[in-house]
C-alpha positions in Angstrom: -92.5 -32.2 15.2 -94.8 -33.7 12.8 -95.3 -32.0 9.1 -98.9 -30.9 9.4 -97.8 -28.8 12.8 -94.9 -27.6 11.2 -97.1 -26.1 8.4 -98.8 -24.8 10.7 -96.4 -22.1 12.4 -95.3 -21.7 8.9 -98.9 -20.6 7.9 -99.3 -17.7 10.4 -95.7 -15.7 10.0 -96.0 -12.3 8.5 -95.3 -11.9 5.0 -94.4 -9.5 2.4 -96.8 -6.3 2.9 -94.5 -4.5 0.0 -93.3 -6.8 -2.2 -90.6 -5.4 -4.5 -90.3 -6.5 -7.9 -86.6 -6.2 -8.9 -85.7 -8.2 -5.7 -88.3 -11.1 -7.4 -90.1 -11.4 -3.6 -92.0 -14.1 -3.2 -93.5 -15.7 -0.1 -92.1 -19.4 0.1 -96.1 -21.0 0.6 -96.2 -23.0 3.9 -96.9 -25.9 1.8 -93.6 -25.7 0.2 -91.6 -24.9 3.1 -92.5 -27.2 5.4 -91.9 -30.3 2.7 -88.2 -28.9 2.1 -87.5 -28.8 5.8 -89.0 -31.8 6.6 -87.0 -33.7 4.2 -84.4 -32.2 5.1 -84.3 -33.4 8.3 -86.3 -36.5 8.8 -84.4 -37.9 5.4 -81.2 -37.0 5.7 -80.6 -35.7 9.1 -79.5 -32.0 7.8 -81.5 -29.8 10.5 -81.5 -30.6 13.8 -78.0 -29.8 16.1 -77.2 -28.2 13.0 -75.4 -24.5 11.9 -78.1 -23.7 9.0 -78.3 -20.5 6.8 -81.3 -19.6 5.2 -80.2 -16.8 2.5 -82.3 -14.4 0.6 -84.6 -15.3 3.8 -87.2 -12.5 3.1 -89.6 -12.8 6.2 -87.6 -15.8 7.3 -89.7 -18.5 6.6 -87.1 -21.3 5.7 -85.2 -20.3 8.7 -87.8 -20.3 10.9 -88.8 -23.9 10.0 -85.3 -24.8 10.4 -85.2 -23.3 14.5 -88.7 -25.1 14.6 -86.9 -28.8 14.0 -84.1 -27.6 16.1 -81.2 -26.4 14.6 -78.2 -25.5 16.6 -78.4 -21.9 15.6 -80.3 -20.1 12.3 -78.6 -17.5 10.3 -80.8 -15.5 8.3 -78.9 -13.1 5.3 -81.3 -10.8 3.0 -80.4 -7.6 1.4 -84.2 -6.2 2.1 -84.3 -4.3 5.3 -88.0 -4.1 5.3 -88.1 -7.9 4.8 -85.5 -8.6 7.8 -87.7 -6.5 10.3 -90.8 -8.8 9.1 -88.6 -11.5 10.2 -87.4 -10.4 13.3 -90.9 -10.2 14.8 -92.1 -13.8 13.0 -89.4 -15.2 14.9 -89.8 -13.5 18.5 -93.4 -14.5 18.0 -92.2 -17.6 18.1 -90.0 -17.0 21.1 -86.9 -18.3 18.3 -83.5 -16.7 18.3 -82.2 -16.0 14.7 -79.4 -14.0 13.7 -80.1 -11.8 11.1 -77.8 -10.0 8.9 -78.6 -7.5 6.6 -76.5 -8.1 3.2 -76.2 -9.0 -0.6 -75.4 -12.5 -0.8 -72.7 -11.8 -3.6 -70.9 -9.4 -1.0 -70.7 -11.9 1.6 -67.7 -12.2 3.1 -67.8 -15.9 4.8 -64.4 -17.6 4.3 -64.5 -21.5 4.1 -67.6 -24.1 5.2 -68.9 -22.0 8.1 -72.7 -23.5 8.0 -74.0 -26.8 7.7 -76.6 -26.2 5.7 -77.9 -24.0 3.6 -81.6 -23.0 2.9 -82.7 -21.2 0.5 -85.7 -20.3 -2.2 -84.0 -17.7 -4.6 -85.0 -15.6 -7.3 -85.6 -17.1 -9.9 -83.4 -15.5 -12.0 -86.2 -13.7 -14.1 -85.8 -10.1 -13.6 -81.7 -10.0 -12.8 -80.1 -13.2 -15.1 -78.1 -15.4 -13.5 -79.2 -14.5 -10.0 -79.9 -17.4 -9.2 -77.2 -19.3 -10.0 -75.3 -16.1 -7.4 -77.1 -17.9 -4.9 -76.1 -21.4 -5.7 -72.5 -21.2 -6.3 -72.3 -19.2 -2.6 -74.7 -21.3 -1.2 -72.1 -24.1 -2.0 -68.9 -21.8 -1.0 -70.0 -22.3 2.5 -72.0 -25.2 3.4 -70.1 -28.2 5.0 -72.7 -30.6 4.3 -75.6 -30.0 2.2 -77.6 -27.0 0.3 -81.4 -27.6 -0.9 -82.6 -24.7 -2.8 -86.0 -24.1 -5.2 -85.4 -24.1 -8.5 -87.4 -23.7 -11.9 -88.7 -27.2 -13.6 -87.7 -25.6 -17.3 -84.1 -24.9 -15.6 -83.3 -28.3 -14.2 -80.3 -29.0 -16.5 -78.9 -25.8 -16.7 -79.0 -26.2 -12.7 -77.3 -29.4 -12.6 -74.5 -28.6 -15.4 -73.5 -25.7 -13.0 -73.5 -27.3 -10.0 -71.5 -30.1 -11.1 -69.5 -28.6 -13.6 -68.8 -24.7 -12.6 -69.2 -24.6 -8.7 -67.7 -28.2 -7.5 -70.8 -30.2 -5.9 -70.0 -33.3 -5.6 -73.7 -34.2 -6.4 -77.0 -32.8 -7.5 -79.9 -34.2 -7.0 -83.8 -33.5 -7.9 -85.8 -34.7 -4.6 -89.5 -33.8 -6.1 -90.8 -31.2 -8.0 -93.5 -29.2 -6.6 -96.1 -26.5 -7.4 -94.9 -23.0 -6.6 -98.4 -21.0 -5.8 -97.5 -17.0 -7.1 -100.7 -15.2 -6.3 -101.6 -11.9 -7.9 -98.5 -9.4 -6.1 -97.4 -7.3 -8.9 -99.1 -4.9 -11.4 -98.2 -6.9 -14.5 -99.7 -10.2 -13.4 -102.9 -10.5 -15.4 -104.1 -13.7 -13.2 -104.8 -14.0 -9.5 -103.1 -17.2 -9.2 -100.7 -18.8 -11.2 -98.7 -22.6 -10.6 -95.0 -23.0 -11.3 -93.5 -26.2 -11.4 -90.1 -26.1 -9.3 -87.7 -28.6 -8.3 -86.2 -29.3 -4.6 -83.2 -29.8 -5.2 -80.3 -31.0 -2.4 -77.1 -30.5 -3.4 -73.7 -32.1 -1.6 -71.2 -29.2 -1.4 
């Protein structure tokens, strides 16, 4: 599947219609999406006839692109019910079959490298600290062979001293930074449209 197609089912999934705040939900832009998949598979080969996880999958657009390029089988982990729902229709739309578990990613129970790869845009740790780096060092717990992730710009060494250093990865590596689009979703955001530089990272667990 070429990239511009790709984007293209991306584009027209359901998103948030009640974003909530303290779970820091924002939709992963088609744009975005389709870039980290791609690469992940037409680069390094990390997709297709592969066990992938997307976690904090929201309206499961990561996953989604993943079953798109033709992963083995998609696991999709949120703790947001609503979300989950939004992505169980985005993905019989598509005639795709995701599992989809409804969980906090901290309580997961997983025991040893049951995935492949893992997926993921987290929060970015603005509203709970450190929530992000939750998602990293599990991310990592599980994945036999690689874990790419968005992260913010500002927090690329604090990123890569944890990965390294606290959770074991045998390498960490920036890919390309990108423009995250946040649009206008939340009372306190004074602009309609704001750009945040973030990093794709791929990790090697």
């Amino acid at each position: 599947m070429k990239l511009k197609q790709l984007e293209g089912y991306i584009g027209n999934l359901n998103q948030f219609s009640n974003p909530k705040i303290d779970l820091e939900q924002y939709p992963t832009g088609a744009h975005i999406a389709s870039r980290l998949l791609y690469t992940a598979e037409n680069t390094f080969g990390d997709i297709s006839g592969k066990v992938v996880a997307d976690f904090g999958c929201g309206c499961g657009t990561l996953g989604i692109a993943g079953a798109l390029l033709g992963a083995e089988h998609v696991v999709g982990i949120d703790i947001d019910s609503q979300s989950l729902e939004i992505a169980s229709l985005n993905a019989a739309d598509l005639e795709l079959d995701i599992n989809l578990i409804w969980c906090d990613i901290k309580n997961l129970k997983w025991r040893g490298k049951i995935v492949d790869t893992v997926v993921m845009n987290p929060p970015f740790g603005t509203r709970k600290k450190g929530s992000d780096m939750d998602f990293l060092f599990m991310a990592l717990k599980v994945a036999s062979q690689a874990v790419y992730s968005l992260h913010k710009t500002t927090t690329r060494d604090h990123v890569r001293r944890a990965a390294l250093r606290d959770f074991n990865a045998k390498s960490a590596e920036v890919l390309c930074e990108l423009r995250f689009d946040v649009s206008q979703l939340y009372k306190y955001h004074k602009k309609k449209e704001v750009d945040i530089a973030v990093d794709l990272w791929r990790f090697v667990p």
